[in-house]
KENU-647125 format. One record per residue (C-alpha): x negated, y negated, z negated; residue in one letter. Coordinates in steps of 0.5 Angstrom, whole numbers, plus 2048, in hexadecimal, padded with zeros to 3 digits. Layout:
<nodes>
XYZA
...
</nodes>
This chain:
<nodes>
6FD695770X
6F7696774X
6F469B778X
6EF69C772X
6F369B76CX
6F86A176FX
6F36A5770X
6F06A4769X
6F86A6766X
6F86AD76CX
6F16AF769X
6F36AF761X
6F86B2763X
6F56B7765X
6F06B7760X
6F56B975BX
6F96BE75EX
6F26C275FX
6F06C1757X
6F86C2755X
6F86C9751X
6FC6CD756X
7046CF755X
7066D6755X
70C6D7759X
7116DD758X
7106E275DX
7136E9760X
70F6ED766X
70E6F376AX
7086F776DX
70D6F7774X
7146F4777X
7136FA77BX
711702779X
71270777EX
71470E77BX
70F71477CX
71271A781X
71771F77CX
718719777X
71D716774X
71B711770X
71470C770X
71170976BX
70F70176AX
70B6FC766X
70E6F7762X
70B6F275EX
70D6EC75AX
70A6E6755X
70F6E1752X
70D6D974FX
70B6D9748X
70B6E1747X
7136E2746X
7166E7745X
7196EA74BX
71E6EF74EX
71C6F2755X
7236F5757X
7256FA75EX
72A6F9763X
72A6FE769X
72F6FD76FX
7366FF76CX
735700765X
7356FC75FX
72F6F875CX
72B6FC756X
7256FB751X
71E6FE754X
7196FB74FX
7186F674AX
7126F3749X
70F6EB74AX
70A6ED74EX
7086F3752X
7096F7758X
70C6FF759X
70E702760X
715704763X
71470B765X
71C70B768X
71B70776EX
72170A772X
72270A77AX
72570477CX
726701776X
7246FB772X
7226FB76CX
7226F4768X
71E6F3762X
7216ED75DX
71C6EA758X
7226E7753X
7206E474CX
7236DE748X
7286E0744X
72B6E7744X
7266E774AX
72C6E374EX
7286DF751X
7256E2758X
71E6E0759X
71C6E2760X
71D6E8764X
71A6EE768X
71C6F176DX
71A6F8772X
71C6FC777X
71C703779X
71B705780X
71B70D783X
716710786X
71871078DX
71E70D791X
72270E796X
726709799X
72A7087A1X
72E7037A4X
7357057A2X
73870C79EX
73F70C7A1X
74070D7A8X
74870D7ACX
7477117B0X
74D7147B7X
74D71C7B6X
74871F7B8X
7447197B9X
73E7187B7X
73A7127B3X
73270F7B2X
72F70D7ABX
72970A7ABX
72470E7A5X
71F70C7A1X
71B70E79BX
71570C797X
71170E792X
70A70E78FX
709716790X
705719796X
70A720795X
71071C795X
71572179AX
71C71F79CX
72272379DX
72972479FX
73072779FX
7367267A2X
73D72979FX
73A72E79BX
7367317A0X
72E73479EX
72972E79CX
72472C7A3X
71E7297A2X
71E7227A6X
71971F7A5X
71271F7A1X
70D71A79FX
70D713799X
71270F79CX
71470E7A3X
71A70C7A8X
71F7107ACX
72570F7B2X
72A7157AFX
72F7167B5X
73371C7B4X
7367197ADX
73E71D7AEX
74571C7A9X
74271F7A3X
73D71E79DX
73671F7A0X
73271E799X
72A71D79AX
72571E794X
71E71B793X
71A72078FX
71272078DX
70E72678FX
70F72B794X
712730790X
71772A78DX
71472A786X
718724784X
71F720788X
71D718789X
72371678BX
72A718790X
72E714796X
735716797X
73771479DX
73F71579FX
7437157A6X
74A7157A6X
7507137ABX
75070C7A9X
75770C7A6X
7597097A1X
75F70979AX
75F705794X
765704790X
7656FC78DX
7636FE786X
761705784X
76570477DX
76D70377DX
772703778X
779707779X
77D70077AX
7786FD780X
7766FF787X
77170278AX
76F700791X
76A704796X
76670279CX
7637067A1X
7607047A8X
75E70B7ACX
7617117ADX
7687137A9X
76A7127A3X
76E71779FX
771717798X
77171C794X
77871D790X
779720789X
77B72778CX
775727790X
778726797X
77571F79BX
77971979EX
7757167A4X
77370E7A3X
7747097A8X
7727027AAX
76B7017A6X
76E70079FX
77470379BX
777702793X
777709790X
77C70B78BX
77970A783X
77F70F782X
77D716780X
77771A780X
77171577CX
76C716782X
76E71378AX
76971678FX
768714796X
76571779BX
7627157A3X
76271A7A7X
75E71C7ADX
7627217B1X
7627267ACX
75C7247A7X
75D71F7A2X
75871A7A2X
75971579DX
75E715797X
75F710792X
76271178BX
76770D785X
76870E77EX
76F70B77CX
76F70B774X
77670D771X
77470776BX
76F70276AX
76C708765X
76970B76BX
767712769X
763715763X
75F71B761X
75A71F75EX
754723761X
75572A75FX
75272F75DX
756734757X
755734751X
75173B751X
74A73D750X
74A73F758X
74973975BX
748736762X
74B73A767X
749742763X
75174075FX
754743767X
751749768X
75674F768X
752751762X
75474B75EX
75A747762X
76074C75EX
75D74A757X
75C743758X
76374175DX
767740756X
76273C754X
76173875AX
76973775BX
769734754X
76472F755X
76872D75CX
76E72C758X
76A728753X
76772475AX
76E72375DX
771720756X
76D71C755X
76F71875BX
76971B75FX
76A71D766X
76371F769X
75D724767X
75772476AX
75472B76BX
74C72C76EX
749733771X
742734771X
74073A777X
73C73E772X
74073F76DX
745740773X
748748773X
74D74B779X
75474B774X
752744771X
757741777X
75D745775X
75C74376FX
75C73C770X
76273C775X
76574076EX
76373976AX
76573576FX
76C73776EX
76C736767X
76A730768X
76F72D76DX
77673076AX
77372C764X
773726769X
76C725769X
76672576FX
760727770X
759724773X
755729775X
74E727774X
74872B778X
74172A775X
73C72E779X
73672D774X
73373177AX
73172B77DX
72E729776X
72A72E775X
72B73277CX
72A73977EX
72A738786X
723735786X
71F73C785X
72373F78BX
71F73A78FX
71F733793X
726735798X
72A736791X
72D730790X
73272F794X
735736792X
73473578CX
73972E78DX
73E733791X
73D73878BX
740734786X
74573278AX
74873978BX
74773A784X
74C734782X
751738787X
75173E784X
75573977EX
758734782X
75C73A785X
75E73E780X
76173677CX
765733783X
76B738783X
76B73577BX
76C72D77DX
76972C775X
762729778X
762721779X
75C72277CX
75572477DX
74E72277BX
74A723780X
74472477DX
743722775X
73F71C773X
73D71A77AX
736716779X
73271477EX
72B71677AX
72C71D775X
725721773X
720721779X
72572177FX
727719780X
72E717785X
72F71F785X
73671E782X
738719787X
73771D78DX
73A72478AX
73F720789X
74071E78FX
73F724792X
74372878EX
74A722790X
74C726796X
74B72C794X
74F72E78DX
75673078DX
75872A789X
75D72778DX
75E720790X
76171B78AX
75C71F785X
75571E785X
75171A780X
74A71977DX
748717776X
742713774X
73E71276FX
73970C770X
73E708774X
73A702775X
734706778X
73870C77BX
73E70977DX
73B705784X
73770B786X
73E710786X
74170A78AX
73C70A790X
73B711790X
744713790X
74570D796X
74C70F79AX
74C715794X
751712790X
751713788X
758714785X
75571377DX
74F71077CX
74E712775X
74970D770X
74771376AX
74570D763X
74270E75DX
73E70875CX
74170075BX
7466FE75DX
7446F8762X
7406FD764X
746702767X
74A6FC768X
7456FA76DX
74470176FX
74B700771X
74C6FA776X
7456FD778X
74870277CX
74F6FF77EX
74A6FA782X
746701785X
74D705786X
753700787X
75870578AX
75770A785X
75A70B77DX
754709778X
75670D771X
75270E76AX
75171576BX
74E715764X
74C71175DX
74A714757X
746713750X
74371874CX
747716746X
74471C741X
746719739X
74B715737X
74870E739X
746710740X
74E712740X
75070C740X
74B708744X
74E70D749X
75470B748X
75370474AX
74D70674FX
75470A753X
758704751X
7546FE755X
75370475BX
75A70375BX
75B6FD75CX
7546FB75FX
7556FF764X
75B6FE769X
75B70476DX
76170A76FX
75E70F76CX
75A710766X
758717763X
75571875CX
75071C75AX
752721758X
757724753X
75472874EX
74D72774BX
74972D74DX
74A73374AX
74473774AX
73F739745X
73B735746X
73D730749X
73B72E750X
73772874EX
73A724755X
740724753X
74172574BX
74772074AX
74971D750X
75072074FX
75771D74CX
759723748X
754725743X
75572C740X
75B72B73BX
75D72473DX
75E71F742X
75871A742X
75A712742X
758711749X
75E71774CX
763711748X
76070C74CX
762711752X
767713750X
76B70C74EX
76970A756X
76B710759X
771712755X
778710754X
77771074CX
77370974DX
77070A746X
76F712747X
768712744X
76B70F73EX
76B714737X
772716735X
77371A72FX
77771D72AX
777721723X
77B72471EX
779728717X
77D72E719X
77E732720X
78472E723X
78572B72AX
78072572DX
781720732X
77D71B736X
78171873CX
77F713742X
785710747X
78371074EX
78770C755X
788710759X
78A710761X
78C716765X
78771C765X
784722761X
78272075BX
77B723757X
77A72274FX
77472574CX
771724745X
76B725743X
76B72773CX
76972A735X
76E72C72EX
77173372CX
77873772EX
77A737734X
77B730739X
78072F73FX
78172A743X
789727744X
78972374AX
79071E748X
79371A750X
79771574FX
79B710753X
79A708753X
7A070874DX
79B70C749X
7A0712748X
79C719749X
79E71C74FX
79972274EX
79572574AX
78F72B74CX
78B72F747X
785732748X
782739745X
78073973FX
77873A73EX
77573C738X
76E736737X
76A735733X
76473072FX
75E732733X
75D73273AX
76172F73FX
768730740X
76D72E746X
77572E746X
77772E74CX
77973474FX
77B736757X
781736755X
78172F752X
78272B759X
789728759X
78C72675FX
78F71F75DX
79771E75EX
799718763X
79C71475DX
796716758X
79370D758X
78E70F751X
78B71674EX
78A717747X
78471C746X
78372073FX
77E72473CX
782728738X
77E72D732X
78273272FX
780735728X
77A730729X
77772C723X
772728727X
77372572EX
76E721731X
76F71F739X
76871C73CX
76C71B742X
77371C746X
77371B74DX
77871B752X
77971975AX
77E71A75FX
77D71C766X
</nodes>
């Protein structure tokens, strides 16, 4: 073809892309990829607006980092601003449509960044005794009365340096957490951000994995200083050659420490499971209109024990082994800790451990910015000594697992970003909380969870706690997530939950704690909570997160149960009736291996129930048999047979036990579920 003739074909071309009606496109933007928070917020708003291709309708869905997708708007086309733009934290807008909108049409995305930064060149230094290291400093803001400061160890805050941004050579940097804070204004009306640089002596300890089973081994490698095991009975044996296979023997916790002269620099723990069920438990709190921490003040503490010994025997049966306690500062009183210690002994001749959650709301909503700009720190040193005052009064006890550090540790919470983290890191060295128990829970793993990491460098978490209450990819990638952050530390599920208020909210608890179970492959799971909560009116946050109604056992505590108890179908209703008063039972056969056993049910009927726990060997003859105290129940209310007495030492031979529920001059016997384990 000739010159003229394609350029004739090009300029028809072009004459009917100019007179062709246009094509609309399905389109999702927002205003700015990037919004900057003002100072003392925690949330900045954007833009989004969208149009699609022939007017369909369509869905603009939510995904911010770490939570699950969620419905915002349903419109063809339109426009609405997102007013939760978090620090950090990317939010995509999904424009969906087809057919059950499952079609995804575009995407949006925008970012939320903070105020003011503070960055240095490195946040951990190795550093010889007495030595000092150098960090090169630098911050940068868009405010003309930006001011930073600094601690070291607690010590009061300083004002280092003053000004929108700038850059500092730091050379006096010595072992310890020096924690430095970008504040807008001169009188620090709002906190920007916090760097928490650490300095240590550079040793190291790691175990190979931070979980084993009783049957495995469990190697430990060290370089710097010495090592030193800790045994089951408290005393040390000193380590040599740079790695050691430790016993998976005894105790279900292995510690070992490096030492520098006479100070413990570094330490390293393992988990060693007894059974591939791992542990289980209950967030605890008493089925008593005191709630929180009021139930262990003197004035409560006698009338509530009874109480609170039968929930732990409803725990233990169960096949739970862990409860999880939290203590908030202002409602802390001097004679809460003896009682506590009290609990803790009911708890451990029960075969039960406790985590002990510290939740410092103070750093929320704090009381130590009104004392002026050098309180800070203090504050961080205050908590410390007030989580003491418990850590004391528990060790002699032995009962406690370990101890949350600080409840719910997030990076951002009300006007005080990254606050968390670096209290956290203040506080490590100086609660009493000994080495081979030290832990942290979280809430928003994705977002939280690095920040914790870089602010605990050469700080080792034994437990690193995920708290969910959302979709389960969600907690399961909340796991891997912090397994990737804390590789030497044992990651658990703190707590899960659903609100499960009538009938058909029961059972999708039910299911929603069966899936948990099985998603999410972790030691440790605890439940929240034992009972639905008690008070009138119930606390609008936690109306029915429990599995113990108020006259039965919910579907959900079947799930628990069936998982954790010898009596695999424990949640199972068993039930027996008559027309005139006569003797009832209901019965379930366990295995059994060497131990103590625990039974328990949870039931409703008339006349009076016991328990008889029937041993027998592997040719099925009856080898013992105890009975428990009769106890008089009823059809309202909950009503729990196991009686202290009830534990039974099983005999060498004993290969199988037969548990009874027994009424006696019963016309009615109804077994919501029947518990046993052995420890």
């Amino acid at each position: 073809m000739s010159t003229w003739g394609r350029s004739l074909v090009l300029a028809f071309a072009l004459l009917a892309t100019l007179v062709a009606p246009a094509h609309a496109s399905n389109r999702i933007s927002v205003s700015a990829a990037e919004v900057t928070l003002a100072p003392g917020e925690n949330a900045a708003s954007v833009g989004v607006s969208w149009s699609t291709d022939g007017n369909q309708a369509v869905q603009i869905w939510i995904r911010e980092t770490g939570k699950a997708a969620k419905l915002w708007r349903q419109e063809v086309n339109g426009s609405a601003t997102w007013p939760y733009l978090r620090t950090d934290t990317t939010t995509t807008f999904e424009l969906r449509g087809g057919p059950n909108f499952a079609t995804l049409l575009g995407t949006a995305s925008s970012t939320g960044r903070p105020p003011g930064r503070l960055s240095a060149d490195r946040t951990h230094l190795a550093l010889a005794p007495g030595a000092t290291g150098t960090i090169d400093l630098a911050w940068a803001t868009a405010l003309g009365d930006a001011q930073v400061w600094v601690s070291h160890n607690g010590s009061p805050q300083k004002l280092y340096a003053q000004g929108p941004s700038g850059k500092g050579r730091i050379t006096w940097i010595s072992r310890g957490t020096t924690v430095f804070t970008l504040w807008a204004g001169v009188k620090q009306d709002h906190l920007l951000d916090t760097l928490v640089v650490t300095a240590d002596s550079g040793a190291t300890v790691s175990f190979d994995r931070p979980v084993v089973s009783r049957n495995e081994t469990a190697t430990v490698r060290w370089t710097g200083g010495e090592a030193r095991l800790v045994n089951d009975d408290g005393t040390e044996t000193v380590l040599s050659g740079g790695s050691a296979a430790i016993s998976t023997q005894g105790a279900d916790r292995k510690v070992v420490r490096i030492y520098e002269g006479s100070q413990v620099v570094t330490h390293a723990s393992v988990t060693i499971l007894r059974d591939g069920r791992g542990w289980a438990g209950f967030n605890y709190l008493p089925e008593h209109e005191k709630r929180y921490q009021e139930y262990l003040d003197d004035a409560v503490w006698p009338q509530v024990r009874d109480q609170v010994a039968h929930d732990f025997d409803v725990i233990a049966a169960t096949g739970g082994t862990v409860a999880r306690i939290v203590l908030w500062p202002e409602k802390t009183t001097d004679t809460q800790p003896r009682n506590l210690a009290d609990l803790a002994g009911i708890a451990e001749q029960r075969g039960v451990r406790l985590v002990i959650a510290f939740a410092n709301s103070w750093l929320t909503n704090p009381n130590w910015d009104d004392n002026g700009p050098t309180k800070w720190a203090e504050f961080a040193v205050s908590g410390a000594t007030w989580m003491n005052t418990f850590i004391t009064a528990l060790e002699p006890t032995d009962a406690v697992l370990y101890y949350d550090l600080q409840n719910e540790t997030s990076g951002v919470r009300g006007n005080q970003p990254n606050l968390q983290s670096a209290y956290l890191a203040m506080v490590y060295d100086r609660t009493a909380a000994p080495r081979g128990k030290r832990g942290v829970s979280v809430m928003h793993a994705a977002v939280d969870g690095p920040e914790l990491a870089a602010a605990l460098v050469g700080k080792p978490m034994d437990f690193v706690d995920v708290h969910g209450y959302t979709s389960l990819d969600v907690l399961d990638g909340a796991v891997r997530g912090l397994r990737e952050k804390f590789p030497v530390s044992t990651v658990i599920v703190g707590e899960i939950g659903q609100s499960a208020p009538n009938e058909q909210a029961e059972r999708d608890q039910a299911d929603y704690t069966s899936k948990t179970l099985d998603s999410v492959q972790v030691p440790l799971t605890m439940a929240w909570e034992l009972y639905d909560d008690p008070r009138t009116p119930p606390h609008p946050n936690s109306i029915a997160f429990g599995y113990l109604a108020r006259d039965r056992a919910k579907p959900g505590y079947g799930v628990l149960c069936s998982r954790w108890s010898l009596v695999s179908d424990c949640g199972t209703l068993r039930e027996a009736a008559a027309a005139q008063p006569t003797t009832l039972e209901v019965s379930a056969n366990v295995l059994a291996r060497p131990g103590i056993l625990t039974s328990n049910a949870v039931l409703r009927g008339d006349g009076t129930v016991r328990l008889v726990i029937t041993e027998l060997n592997e040719a099925g003859a009856e080898v013992a048999t105890t009975l428990t105290e009769p106890v008089a129940v009823g059809s309202e209310g909950l009503n729990y047979l196991r009686h202290k007495q009830s534990d039974v030492r099983l005999r060498d031979e004993t290969k199988n036990v037969r548990i009874t529920v027994r009424a006696e001059g019963a016309t009615r016997l109804r077994v919501d579920a029947l518990t046993a384990s052995i420890r």
